[in-house]
N, C-alpha and C positions, 0 to 999 in steps of 0.2 A: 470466301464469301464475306462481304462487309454485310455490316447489321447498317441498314441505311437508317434505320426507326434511332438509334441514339451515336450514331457516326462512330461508332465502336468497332477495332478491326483485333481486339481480344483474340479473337480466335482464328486469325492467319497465319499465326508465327507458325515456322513449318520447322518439321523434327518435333514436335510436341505431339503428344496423342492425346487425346481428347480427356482418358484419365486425368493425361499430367496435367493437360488446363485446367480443370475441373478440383483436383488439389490443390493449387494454386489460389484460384479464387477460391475455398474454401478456409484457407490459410489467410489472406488476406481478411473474411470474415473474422476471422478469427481475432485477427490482430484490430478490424474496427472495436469487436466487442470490448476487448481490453481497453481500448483506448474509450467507451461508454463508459467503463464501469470508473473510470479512474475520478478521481473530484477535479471541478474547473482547477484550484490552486497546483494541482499533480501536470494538470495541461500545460499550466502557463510557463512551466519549465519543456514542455519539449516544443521543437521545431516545428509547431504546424500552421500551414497555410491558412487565409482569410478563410476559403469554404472551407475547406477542411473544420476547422472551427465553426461556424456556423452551421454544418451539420450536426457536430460533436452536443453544437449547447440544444438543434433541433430535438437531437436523442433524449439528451434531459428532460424534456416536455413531454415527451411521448411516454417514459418511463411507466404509466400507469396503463397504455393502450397495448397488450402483449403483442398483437398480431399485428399494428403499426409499426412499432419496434423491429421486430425482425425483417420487414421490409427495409423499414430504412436504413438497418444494418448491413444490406445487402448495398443497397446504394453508397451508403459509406467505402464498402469493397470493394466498388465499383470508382468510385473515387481515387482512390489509392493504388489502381492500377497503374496510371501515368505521371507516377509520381516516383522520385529516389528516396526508398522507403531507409537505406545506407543510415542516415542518418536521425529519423524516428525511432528507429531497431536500437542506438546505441544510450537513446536518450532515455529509451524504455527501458535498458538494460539498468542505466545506471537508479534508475525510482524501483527499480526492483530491488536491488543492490543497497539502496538506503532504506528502503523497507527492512528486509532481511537485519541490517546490522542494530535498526534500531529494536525489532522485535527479540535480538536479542540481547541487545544491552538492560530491555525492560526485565527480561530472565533473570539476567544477573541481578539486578537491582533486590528482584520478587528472593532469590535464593539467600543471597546476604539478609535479609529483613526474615527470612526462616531463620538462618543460624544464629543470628542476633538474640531471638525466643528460646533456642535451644541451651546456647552458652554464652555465657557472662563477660569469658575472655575475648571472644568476636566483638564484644559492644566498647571492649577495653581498647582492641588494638583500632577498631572502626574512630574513636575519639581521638588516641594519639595521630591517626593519620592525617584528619579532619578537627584541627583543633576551633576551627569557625561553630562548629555547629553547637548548639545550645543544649550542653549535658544534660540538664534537670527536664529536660522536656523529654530527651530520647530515652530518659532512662523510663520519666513517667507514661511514655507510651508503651514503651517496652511492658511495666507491669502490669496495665492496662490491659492491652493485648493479649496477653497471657489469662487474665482472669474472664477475658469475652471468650478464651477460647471454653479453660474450665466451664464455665457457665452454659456454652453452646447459645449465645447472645449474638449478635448482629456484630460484624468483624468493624465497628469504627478505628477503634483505636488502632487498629492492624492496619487500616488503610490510609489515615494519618501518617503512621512512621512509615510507609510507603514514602508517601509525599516531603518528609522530611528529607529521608536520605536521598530523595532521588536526584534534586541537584548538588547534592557534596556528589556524586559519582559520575553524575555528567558532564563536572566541569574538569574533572581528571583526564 
């Protein structure tokens, strides 16, 4: 049976039971939601279509209206059914894939600026590696930091030598 009301023939494919269709477009929501929640800049690296996108930036407006939202994320789904999704799937993979590697280079960064407070030697070998970065400043954050922690004070100076080290590491 075609749905004459949106020329929609979703639910012809034969060998599919109405379960499977029914997961299917739910999976599909699924994947508009992600594609809402992502920022324009996140979009503009994957492959999508002119509507496709103008529904994406419609979602952004709606963002405050809950129960307009889920409509139109349905619609979104609904979109995305006649489309070769091949290649959104691989584009989503890879912004997952750089999320992930970034979140945890930020680790590393967060655990080195820990051992740094801890021992003296980590700040020794961190310089000979990094002979750019400016000793008098990492040392005076370093004891800084140490004294907001004693103190139980507001973490400035922690969060500073954060920002210090964090491009000597990124750009290794």
């Amino acid at each position: 049976m075609t749905d004459f009301i949106n020329g929609d023939t979703w639910d012809e494919e034969e060998g599919k039971s109405k379960s499977q269709i029914k997961r299917e477009m739910h999976a599909l929501q699924d994947l508009g939601e992600e594609l809402v929640a992502l920022s324009p800049a996140a979009r503009a690296k994957l492959p999508l279509d002119e509507e496709l996108l103008d529904a994406l930036e419609l979602a952004d407006r709606l963002s405050k209206k809950r129960e307009a939202l889920r409509r139109h994320i349905q619609f979104i789904g609904r979109l995305m059914r006649d489309r070769d999704l091949a290649e959104l799937e691989r584009g989503l993979a890879v912004l997952r894939n750089t999320n992930q590697a970034a979140t945890r280079q930020f680790h590393r960064i967060e655990q080195l600026r820990d051992r740094m407070l801890e021992d003296n030697d980590v700040v020794t070998e961190f310089i000979a590696e990094h002979p750019s970065v400016n000793t008098q400043q990492l040392r005076q954050l370093i004891r800084n930091a140490k004294k907001e922690q004693e103190k139980q004070q507001p973490p400035k100076a922690y969060r500073e030598l954060f920002q210090l080290i964090k491009p000597l590491i990124l750009e290794d």
